[in-house]
C-alpha positions as a Markdown table, in Angstrom:
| # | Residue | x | y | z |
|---|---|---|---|---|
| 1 | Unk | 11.2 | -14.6 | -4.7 |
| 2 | Unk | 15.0 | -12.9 | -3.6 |
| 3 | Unk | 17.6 | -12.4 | -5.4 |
| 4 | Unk | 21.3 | -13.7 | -4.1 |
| 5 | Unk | 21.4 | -10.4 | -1.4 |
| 6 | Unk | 17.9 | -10.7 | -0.4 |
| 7 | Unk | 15.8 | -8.1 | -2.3 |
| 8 | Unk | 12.6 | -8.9 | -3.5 |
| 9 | Unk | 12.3 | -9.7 | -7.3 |
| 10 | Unk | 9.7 | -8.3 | -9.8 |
| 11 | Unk | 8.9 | -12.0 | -10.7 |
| 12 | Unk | 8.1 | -12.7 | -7.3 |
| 13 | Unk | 5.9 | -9.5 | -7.4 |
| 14 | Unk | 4.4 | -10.9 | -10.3 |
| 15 | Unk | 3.2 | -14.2 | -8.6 |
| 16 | Unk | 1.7 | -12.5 | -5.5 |
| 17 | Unk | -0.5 | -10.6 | -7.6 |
| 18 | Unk | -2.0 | -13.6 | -9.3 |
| 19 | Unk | -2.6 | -14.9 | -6.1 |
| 20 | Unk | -4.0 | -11.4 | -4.9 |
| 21 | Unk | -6.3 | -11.7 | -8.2 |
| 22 | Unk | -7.2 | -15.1 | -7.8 |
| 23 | Unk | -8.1 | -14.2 | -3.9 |
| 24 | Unk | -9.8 | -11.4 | -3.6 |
| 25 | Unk | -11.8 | -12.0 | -7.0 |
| 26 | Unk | -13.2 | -15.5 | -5.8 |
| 27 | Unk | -14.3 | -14.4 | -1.8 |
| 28 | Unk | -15.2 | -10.7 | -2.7 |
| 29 | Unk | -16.6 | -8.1 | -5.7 |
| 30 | Unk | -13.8 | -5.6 | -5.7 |
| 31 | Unk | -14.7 | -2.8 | -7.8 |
| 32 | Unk | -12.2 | -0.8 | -9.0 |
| 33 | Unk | -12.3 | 2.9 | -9.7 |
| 34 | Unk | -9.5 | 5.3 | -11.5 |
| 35 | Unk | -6.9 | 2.1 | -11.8 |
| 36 | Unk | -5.7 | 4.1 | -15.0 |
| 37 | Unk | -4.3 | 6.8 | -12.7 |
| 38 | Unk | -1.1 | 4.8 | -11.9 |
| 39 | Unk | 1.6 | 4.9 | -14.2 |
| 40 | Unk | 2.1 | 2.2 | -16.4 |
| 41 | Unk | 5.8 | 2.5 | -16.1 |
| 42 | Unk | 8.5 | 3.9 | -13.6 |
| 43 | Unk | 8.7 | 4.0 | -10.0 |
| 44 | Unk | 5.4 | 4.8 | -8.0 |
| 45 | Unk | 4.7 | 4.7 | -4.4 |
| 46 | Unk | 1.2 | 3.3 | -3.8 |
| 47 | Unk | -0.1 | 5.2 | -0.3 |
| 48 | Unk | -2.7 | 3.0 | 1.3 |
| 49 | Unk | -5.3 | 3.5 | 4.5 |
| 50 | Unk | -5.3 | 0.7 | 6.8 |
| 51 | Unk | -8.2 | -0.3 | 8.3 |
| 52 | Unk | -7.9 | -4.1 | 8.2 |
| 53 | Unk | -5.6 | -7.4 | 7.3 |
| 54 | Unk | -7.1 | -7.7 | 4.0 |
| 55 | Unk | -5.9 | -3.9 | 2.9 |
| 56 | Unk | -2.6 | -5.6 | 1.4 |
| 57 | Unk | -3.8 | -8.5 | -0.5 |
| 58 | Unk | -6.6 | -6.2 | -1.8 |
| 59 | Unk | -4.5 | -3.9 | -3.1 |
| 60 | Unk | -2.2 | -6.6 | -4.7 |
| 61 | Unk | -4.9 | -8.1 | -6.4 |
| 62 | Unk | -6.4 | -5.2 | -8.0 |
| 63 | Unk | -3.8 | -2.8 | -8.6 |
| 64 | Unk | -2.3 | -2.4 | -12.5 |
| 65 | Unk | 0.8 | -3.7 | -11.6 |
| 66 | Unk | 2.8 | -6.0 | -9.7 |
| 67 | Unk | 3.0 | -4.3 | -5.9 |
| 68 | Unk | 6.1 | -5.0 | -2.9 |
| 69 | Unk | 4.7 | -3.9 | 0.1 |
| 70 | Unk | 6.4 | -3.4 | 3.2 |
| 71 | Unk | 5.1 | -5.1 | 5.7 |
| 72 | Unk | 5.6 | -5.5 | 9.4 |
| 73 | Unk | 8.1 | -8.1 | 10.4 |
| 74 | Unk | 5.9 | -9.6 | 12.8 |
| 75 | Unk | 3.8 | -11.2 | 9.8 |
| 76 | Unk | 6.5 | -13.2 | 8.9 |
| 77 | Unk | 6.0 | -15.7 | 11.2 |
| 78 | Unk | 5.9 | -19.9 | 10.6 |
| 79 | Unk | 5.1 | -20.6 | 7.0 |
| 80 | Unk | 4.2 | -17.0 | 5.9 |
| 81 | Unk | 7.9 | -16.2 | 5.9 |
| 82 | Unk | 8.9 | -18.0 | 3.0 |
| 83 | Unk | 5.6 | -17.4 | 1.4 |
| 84 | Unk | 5.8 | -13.5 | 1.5 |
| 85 | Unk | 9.4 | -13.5 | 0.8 |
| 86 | Unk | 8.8 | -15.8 | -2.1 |
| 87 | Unk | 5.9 | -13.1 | -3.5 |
| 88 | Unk | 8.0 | -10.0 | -3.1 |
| 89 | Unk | 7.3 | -8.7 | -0.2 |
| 90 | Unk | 9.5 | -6.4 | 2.1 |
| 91 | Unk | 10.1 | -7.5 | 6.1 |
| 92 | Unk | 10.5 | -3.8 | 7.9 |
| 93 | Unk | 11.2 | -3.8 | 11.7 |
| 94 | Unk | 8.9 | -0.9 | 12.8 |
| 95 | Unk | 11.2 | -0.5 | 16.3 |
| 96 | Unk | 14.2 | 0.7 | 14.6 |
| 97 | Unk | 15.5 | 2.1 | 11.4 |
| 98 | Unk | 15.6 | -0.6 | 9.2 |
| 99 | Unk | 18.2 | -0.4 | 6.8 |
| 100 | Unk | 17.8 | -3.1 | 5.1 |
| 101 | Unk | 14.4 | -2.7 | 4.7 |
| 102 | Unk | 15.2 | 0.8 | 3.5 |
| 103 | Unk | 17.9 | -0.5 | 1.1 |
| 104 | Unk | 15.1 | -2.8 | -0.6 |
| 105 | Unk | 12.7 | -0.7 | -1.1 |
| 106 | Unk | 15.1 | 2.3 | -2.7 |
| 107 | Unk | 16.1 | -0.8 | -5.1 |
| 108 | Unk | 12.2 | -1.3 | -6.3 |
| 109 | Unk | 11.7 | 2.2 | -6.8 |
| 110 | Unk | 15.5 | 2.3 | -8.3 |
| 111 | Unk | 14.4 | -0.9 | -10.5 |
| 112 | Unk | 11.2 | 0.8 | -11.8 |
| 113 | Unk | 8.5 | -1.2 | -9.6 |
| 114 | Unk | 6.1 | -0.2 | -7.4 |
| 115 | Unk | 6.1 | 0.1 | -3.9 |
| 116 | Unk | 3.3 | -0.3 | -1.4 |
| 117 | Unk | 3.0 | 1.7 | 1.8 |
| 118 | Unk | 0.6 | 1.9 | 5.1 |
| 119 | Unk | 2.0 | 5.7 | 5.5 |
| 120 | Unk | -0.2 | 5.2 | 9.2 |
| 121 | Unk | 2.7 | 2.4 | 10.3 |
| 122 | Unk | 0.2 | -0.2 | 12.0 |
| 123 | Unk | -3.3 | -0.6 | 11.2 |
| 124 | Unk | -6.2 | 1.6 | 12.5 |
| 125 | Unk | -9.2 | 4.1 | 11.5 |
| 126 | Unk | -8.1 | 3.8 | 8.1 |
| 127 | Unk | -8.7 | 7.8 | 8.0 |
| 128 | Unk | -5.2 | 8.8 | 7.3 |
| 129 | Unk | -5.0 | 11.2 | 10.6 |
| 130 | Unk | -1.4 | 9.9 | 11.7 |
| 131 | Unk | 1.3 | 9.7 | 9.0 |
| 132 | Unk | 4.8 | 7.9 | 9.5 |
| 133 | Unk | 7.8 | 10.1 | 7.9 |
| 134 | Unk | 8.6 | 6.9 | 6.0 |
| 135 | Unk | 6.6 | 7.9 | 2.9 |
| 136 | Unk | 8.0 | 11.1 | 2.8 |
| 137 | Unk | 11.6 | 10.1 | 3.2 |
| 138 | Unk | 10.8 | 7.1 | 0.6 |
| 139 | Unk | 9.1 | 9.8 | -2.2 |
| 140 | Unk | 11.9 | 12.0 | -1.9 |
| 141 | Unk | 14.7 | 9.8 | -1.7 |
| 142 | Unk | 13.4 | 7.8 | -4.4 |
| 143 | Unk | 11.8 | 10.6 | -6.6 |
| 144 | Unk | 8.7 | 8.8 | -7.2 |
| 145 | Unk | 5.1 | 10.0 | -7.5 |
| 146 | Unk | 3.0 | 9.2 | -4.8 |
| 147 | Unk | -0.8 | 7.6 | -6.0 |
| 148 | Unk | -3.4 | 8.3 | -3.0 |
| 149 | Unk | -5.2 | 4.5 | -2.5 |
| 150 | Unk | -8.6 | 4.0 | -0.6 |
| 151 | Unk | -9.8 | 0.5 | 0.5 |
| 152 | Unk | -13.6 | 0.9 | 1.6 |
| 153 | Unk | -15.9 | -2.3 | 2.6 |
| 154 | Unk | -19.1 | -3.2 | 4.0 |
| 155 | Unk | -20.0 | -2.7 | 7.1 |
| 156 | Unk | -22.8 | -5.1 | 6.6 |
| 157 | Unk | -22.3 | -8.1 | 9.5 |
| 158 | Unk | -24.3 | -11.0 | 7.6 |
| 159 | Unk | -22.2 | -13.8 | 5.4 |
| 160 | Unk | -19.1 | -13.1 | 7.3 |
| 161 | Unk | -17.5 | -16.4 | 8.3 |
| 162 | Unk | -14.7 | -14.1 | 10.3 |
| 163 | Unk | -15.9 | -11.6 | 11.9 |
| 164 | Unk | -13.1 | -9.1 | 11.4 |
| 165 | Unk | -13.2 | -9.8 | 7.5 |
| 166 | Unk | -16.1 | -8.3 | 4.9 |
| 167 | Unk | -19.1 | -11.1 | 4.3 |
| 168 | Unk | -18.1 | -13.1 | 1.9 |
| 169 | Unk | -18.7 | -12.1 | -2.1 |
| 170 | Unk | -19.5 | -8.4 | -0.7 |
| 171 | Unk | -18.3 | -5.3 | -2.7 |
| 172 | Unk | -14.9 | -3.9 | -1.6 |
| 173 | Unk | -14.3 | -0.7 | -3.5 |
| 174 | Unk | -10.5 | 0.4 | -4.6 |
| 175 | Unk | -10.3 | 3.8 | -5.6 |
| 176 | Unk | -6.9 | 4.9 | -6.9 |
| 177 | Unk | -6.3 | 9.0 | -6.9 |
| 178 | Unk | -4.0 | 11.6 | -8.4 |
| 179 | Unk | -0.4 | 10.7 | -8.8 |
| 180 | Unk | 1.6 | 13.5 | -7.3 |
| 181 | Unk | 4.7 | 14.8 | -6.2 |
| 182 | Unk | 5.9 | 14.6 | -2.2 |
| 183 | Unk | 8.9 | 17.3 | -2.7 |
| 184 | Unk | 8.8 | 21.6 | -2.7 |
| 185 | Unk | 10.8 | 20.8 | -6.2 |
| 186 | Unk | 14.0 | 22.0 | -4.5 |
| 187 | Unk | 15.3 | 18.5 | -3.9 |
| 188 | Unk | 16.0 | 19.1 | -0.1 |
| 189 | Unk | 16.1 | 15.8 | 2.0 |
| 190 | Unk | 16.7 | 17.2 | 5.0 |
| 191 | Unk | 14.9 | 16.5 | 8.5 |
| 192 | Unk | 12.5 | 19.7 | 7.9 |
| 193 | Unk | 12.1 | 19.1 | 4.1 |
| 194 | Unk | 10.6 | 15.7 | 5.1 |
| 195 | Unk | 8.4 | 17.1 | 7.7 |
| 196 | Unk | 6.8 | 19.8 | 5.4 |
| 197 | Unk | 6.8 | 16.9 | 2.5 |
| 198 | Unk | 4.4 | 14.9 | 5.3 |
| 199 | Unk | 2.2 | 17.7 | 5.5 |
| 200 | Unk | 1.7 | 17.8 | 2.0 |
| 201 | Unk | 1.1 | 14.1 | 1.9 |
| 202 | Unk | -1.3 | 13.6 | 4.7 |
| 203 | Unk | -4.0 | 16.9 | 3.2 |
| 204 | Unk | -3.4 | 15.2 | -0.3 |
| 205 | Unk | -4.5 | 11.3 | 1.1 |
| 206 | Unk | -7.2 | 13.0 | 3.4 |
| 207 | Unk | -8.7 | 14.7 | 0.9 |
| 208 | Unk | -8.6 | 11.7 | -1.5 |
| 209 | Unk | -10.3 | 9.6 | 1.0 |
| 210 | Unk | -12.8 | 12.2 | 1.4 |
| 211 | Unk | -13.8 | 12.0 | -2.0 |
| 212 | Unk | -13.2 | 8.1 | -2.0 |
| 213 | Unk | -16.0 | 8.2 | 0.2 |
| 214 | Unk | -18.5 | 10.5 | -1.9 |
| 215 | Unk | -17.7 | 8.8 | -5.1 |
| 216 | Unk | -18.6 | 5.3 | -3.4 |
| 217 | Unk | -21.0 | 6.2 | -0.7 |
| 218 | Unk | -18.8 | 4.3 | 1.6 |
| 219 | Unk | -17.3 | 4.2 | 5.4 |
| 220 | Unk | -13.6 | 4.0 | 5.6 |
| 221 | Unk | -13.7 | 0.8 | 8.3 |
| 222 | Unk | -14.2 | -2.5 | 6.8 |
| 223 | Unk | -15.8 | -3.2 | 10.3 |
């Protein structure tokens, strides 16, 4: 759901994580580890790896609370375009600066919500090696914590009726890290504050993967 100027509404957040819930819970066994880690109030940036499709409606059905996630606009295509608008979700044009989409997502973080972020732009290795300056800009700007999310599947091939997708009824573990800050504390927003403030982000996800990984026993790839 949008409001009169477009911008995604919590309600409509709301909704897409019931369906997230109702989703992901009936084809697979996510298991959730360190939910507890995201703050149960203010604005929080949820920093996701990316290794498949079902990433996004993973993480809407398992995180704590209600998740807008910007997502390419090439997904809102035919029918989906109504129906992602409709559950809170944020169109971003990945070929330009996107004001608008900028605009929207400042106002969830502005509003309190939480906002949901690929920081590798497009999907890939799921390893975190290539970071975006988006979810620097978008920490800073926005002064929200950053939470560290890993999405790690089977790699098993049997029960899958797709053959990108996990087999069906498999275990998909979510493991939620740290919540920390992006900034040096000085409040600069500049062009070199946001570079430094993507270093920072990129050892703090790596390393949370790399202990995703221990803790589960898993490969990033859902493939």
């Amino acid at each position: 759901m949008t409001d009169a100027t477009g911008a995604p509404t919590p309600r409509g957040a709301a909704v897409g994580r019931g369906i997230g819930i109702g989703l992901m819970y009936g084809l697979f066994k996510p298991r959730v580890l360190g939910a507890w880690r995201v703050p149960a109030a203010g604005p929080v940036i949820l920093a996701v790896n990316h290794a498949h499709n079902i990433d996004g409606p993973m993480l809407m059905g398992t995180a704590p609370r209600p998740v807008h996630f910007l997502i390419k606009k090439e997904a809102f295509v035919g029918p989906l375009d109504p129906f992602l608008r409709g559950i809170g979700q944020l169109r971003v044009d990945r070929t330009a600066v996107d004001r608008t989409a900028i605009t929207h997502a400042l106002g969830v973080l502005g509003n309190g919500g939480v906002l949901g972020i690929f920081p590798e732009g497009s999907r890939g290795e799921g390893d975190f090696a290539s970071l975006r300056a988006g979810l620097a800009y978008f920490a800073v700007r926005g002064g929200a914590p950053i939470v560290p999310v890993a999405v790690l599947g089977s790699t098993e091939s049997r029960g899958r009726l797709i053959s990108a997708l996990p087999p069906l009824r498999s275990r998909v573990d979510v493991v939620f890290g740290d919540a920390f800050q992006a900034g040096d504390g000085s409040g600069r927003r500049t062009r070199a504050a946001l570079d430094e403030a993507t270093v920072r982000i990129q050892g703090r996800l790596t390393a949370h993967l790399e202990n995703a990984r221990r803790l589960t026993g898993r490969r990033v790839t859902l493939e």
